[in-house]
N, C-alpha and C positions, 0 to 999 in steps of 0.2 A: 596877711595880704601881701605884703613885699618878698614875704619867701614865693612865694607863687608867680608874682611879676618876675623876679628874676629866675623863676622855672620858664617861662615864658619866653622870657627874653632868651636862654639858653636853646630853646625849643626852636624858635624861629631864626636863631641865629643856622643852628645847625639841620633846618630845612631850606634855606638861604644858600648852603654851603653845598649838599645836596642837588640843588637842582642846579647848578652849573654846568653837570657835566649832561643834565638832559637837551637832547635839540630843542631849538628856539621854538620851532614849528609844534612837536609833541606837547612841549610846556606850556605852550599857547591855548590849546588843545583842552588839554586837562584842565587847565583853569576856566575854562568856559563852560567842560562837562562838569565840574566839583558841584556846583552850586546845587543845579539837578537831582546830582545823587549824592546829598548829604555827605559829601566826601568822601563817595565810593565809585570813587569815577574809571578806577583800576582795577580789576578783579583776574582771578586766577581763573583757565580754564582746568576742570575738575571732572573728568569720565568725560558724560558730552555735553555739561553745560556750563554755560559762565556762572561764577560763584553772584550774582548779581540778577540771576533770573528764577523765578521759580518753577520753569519749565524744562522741558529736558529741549537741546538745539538739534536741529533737522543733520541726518549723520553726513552729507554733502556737504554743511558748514562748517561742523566739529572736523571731518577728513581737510576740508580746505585750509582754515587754522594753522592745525597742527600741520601739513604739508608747507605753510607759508616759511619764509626766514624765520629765525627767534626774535622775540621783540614786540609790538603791540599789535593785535586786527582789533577790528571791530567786530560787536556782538549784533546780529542783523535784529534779533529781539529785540534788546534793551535800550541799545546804541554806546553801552558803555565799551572805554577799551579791554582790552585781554589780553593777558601775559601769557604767555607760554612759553 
């Protein structure tokens, strides 16, 4: 049990460390999506749909996505974020 706590403790120090350099706003964000989706609040876009949906996404959102900056949109299905 204390090898585990101090995996733990390791774990949380170095997601602690981590999320420093996300903006305040994004990390606001995701901690409000996490609960939702079982700690899947970030997903990768994958052909043309978020790794989070079981549907394939409309190719106007998949084209709009990938056209955005790099960094996070939203999935209009799900509502989770998306990396790309």
């Amino acid at each position: 049990e204390s090898a585990l706590q101090r995996e733990l403790d390791v774990l949380t120090a170095r997601r602690a460390e981590a999320a420093t350099v996300v903006p305040a706003a994004m990390l606001a964000e995701y901690e409000q999506l996490r609960p939702a989706f079982g700690g899947a609040a970030v997903v990768r876009l994958v052909g043309n749909r978020c790794e989070g949906c079981p549907l394939a996404m409309p190719a106007m959102e998949v084209d709009r996505i990938r056209k955005a900056p790099p960094g996070l949109e939203h999935c209009d299905e799900c509502g989770r974020m998306v990396l790309h």
